[in-house]
MIMIKE-137914 format. One record per residue (C-alpha): y, x, z; residue in one letter. Coordinates in steps of 0.5 Angstrom, whole numbers, padded with zeros to 4 digits, always signed. Layout:
! MIMIKE-137914
YXZA...
//
This chain:
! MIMIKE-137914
+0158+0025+0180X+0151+0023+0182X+0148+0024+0175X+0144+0028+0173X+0149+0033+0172X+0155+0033+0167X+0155+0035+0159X+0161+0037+0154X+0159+0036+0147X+0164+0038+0142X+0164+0035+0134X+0162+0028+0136X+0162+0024+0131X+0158+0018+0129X+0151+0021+0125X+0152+0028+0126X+0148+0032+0131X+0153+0032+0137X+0153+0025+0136X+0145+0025+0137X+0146+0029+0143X+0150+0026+0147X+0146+0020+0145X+0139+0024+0148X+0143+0027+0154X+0146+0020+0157X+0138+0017+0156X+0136+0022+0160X+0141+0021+0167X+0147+0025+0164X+0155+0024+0164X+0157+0026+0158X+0163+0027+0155X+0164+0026+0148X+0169+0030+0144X+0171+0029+0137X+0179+0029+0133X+0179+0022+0132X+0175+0018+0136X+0175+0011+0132X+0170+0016+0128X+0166+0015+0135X+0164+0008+0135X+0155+0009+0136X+0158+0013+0142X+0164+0009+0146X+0159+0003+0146X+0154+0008+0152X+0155+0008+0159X+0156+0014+0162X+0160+0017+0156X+0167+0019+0155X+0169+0019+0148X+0176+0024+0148X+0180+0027+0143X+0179+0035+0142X+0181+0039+0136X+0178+0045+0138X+0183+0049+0133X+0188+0046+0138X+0190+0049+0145X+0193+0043+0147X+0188+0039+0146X+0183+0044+0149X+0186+0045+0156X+0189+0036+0157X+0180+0036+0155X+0180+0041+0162X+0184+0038+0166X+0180+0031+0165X+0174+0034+0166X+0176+0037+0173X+0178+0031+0175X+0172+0026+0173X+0168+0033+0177X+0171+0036+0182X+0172+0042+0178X+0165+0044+0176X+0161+0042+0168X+0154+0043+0168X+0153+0044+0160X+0158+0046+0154X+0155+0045+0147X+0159+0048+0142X+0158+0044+0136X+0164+0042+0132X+0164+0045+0126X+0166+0046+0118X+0161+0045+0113X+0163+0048+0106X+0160+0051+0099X+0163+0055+0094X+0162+0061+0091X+0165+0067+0094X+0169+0070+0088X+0172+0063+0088X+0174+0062+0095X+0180+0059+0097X+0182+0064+0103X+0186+0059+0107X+0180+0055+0106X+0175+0060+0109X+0180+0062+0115X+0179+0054+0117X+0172+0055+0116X+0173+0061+0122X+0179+0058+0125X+0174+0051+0128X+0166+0054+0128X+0168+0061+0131X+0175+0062+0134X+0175+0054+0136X+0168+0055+0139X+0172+0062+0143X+0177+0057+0146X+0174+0052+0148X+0168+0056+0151X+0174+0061+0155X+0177+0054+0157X+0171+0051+0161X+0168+0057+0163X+0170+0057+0170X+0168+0051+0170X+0161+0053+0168X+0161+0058+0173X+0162+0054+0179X+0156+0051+0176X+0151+0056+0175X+0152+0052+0168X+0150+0053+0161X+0154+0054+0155X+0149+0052+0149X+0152+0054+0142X+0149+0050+0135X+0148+0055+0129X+0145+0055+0123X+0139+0058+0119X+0145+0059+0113X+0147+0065+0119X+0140+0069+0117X+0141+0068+0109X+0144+0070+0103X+0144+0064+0101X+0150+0063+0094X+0155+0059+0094X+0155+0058+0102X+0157+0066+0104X+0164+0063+0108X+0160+0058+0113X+0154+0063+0114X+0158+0069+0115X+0162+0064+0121X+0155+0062+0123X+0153+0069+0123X+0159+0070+0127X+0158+0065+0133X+0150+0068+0134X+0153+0075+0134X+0158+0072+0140X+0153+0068+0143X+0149+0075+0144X+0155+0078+0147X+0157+0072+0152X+0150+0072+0154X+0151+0078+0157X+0158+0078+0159X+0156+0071+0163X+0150+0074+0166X+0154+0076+0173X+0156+0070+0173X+0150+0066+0173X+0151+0062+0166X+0145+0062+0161X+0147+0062+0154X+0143+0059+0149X+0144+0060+0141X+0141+0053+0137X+0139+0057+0130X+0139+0049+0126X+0134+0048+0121X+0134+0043+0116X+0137+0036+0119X+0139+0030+0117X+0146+0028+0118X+0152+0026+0114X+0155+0033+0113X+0152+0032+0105X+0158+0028+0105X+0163+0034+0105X+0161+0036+0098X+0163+0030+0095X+0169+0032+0091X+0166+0039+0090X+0168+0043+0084X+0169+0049+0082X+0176+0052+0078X+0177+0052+0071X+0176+0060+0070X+0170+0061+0075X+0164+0066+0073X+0160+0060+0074X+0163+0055+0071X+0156+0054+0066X+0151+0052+0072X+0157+0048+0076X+0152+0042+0076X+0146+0046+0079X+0151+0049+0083X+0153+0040+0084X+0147+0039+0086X+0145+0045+0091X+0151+0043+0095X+0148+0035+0096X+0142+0038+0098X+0139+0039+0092X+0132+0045+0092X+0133+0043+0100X+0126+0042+0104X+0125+0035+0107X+0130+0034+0114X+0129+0032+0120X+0131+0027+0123X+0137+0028+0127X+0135+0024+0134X+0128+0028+0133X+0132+0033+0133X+0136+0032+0139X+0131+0030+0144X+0128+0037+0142X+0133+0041+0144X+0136+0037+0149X+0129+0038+0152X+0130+0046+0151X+0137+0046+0153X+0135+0042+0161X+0128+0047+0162X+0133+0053+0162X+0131+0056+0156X+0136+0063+0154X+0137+0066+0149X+0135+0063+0142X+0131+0057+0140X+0130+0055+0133X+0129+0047+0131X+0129+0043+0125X+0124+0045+0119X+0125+0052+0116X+0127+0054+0122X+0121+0057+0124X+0120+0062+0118X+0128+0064+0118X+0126+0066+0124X+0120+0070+0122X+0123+0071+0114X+0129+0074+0117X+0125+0080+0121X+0120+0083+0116X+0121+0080+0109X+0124+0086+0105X+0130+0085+0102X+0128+0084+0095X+0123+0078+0096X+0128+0075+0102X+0133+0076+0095X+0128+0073+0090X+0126+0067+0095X+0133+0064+0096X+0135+0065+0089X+0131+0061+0086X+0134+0054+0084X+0141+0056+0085X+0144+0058+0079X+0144+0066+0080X+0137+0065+0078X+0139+0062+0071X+0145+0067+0070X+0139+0073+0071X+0136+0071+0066X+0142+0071+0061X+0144+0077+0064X
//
């Protein structure tokens, strides 16, 4: 393809970060493909020139290996960047999580994020390409009510570091983009949030509401903002890890040298724990 170069972007739909990035990756002269579970969730996208809207469930290996096949067609076997994106977003406290529902969690940010990246590694490779996956500042927190999707976040950085070096040989770069507050759709997941009838913490259920809607949250970046920013580290060759969106830059320095009591009493505050403490 005479482009720039060539992108896969899992989790593309409309309003989230990975519809942002196709949309800042095709400004720029790349050919992207788009990949979500339901392409009419893709409407912003399939309007663009120079991208391919595609359906890919990254829990779904069929899925996973028609979007190789395709993408060795359009390319001649060869993909310059895979952005691992699509995700599962949740809130719940940890006593009263649902077990199916937090294998899910991991099924789609950790275990999908593996396939697919075992998938299009060798095209990344014929490439000298580089593979980027979008985490989260909640993987450096102990932040209640969110230890499920933390702990995959947490996960997927822990493999990001290890692909890193087990990619070295081959001349793939490997990127972690540890995500501070943005403004997305994703809010929307919570909408029917409640907690069982015998929970623990059935008394602060509409602190704990509020929290899952953003509530206590510092303002969000603008997700295109955000977009261009990593875009423009992700094409400037960057490694390792890099942390846009606000708060980000203070995890990053927090999580390294705050002891555990005062990382525990800051990310406490305003969530409920503190209430029940006082009770206790």
């Amino acid at each position: 393809m005479s482009l720039q170069g060539t992108v896969l972007i899992t989790g593309c739909s409309d309003g989230g970060i990975g519809s942002a990035l196709v949309a800042a990756f095709q400004s720029r002269g790349y050919y992207v493909f788009a990949t979500l579970r339901d392409p009419n969730k893709a409407s912003e996208l399939s309007k663009l020139s120079n991208v391919m809207v595609m359906t890919l469930d990254v829990t779904n290996a069929s899925h996973i290996a028609a979007a190789v096949q395709v993408v060795q067609g359009e390319t001649g076997g060869s993909l310059d960047y895979l952005i691992n994106n699509a995700g599962r977003n949740h809130f719940m406290p940890l006593l009263d999580e649902n077990i199916e529902t937090a294998k899910r969690i991991f099924d789609t940010n950790v275990w999908g994020t593996l396939a697919v990246t075992q998938a299009f590694a060798p095209l990344l490779i014929k490439a000298n390409g580089t593979l980027v996956n979008i985490t989260s500042i909640s993987g450096y927190l102990n932040m209640p009510w969110m230890g499920s999707y933390a702990a995959a976040k947490r996960s997927m950085e822990i493999m990001s570091d290890t692909l890193r070096l087990e990619l070295s040989p081959f001349k793939v770069n490997v990127l972690s983009v540890v995500t501070g507050a943005v403004q997305t759709k994703g809010l929307t997941y919570f909408d029917d949030f409640k907690l069982p009838p015998d929970s623990l913490y059935k008394s602060i259920e509409e602190t704990i509401f509020a929290r899952a809607h953003g509530g206590g949250s510092p303002k969000r970046m603008d997700v295109a903002e955000y977009a261009n920013r990593v875009v423009s580290t992700i094409i400037k060759g960057s490694s390792n890890k890099t942390w846009p969106g606000p708060v980000a830059g203070f995890i990053k320095f927090a999580s390294g040298y705050f002891p555990t009591w005062l990382m525990d009493k800051l990310f406490t505050r305003g969530t409920g724990v503190d209430i029940l403490l006082k009770k206790a």
